[in-house]
N, C-alpha and C positions, 0 to 999 in steps of 0.2 A: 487459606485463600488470600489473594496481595490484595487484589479488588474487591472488595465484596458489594460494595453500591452499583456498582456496574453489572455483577451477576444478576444483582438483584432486579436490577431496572429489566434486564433480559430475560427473565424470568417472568415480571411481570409482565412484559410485551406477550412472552411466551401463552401467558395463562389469558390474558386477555384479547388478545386476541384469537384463541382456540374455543376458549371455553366459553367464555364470555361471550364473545358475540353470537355462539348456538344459543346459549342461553337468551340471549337479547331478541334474538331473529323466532326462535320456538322455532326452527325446524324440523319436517318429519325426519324421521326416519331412510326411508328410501329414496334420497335424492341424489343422486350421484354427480351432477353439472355443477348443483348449486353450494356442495358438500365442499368441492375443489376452491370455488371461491369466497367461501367461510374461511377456510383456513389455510389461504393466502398469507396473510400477515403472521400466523405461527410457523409459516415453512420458513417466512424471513427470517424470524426470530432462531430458527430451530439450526438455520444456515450461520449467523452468526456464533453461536456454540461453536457448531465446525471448524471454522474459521480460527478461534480463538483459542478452541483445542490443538488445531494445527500448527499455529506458533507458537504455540507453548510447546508442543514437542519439537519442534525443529528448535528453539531455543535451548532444550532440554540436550537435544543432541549434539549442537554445537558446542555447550558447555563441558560435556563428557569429552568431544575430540579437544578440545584445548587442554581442560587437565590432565587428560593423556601423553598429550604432547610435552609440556613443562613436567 
């Protein structure tokens, strides 16, 4: 991994704000409204992965059509 403080920090956003704030809140079970905006801040986090998945492959791709090309 090139970054790994940066994984990590999105990781932690990850788990903390998923887990962590169920935990913090003690939410039932059956809430489905307030489920959604508990974990808000993990779809962020979970969005940034995406994100960074995504140019890492398109980087990955572009690399392969250049040493292609040369």
């Amino acid at each position: 991994m090139k970054d790994w403080k940066r994984a990590l920090a999105i990781f932690l956003l990850f788990f903390i704000t998923g887990y962590g704030i169920l935990l913090y809140v003690n939410q039932p079970n059956p809430q489905p409204r307030e489920r959604d905006y508990s974990y808000v801040g993990s779809f962020f986090a979970f969005a940034l992965w995406i994100g960074i998945g995504m140019a890492a492959l398109f980087e990955w791709i572009s690399e392969a059509f250049r040493k292609r090309k040369a």
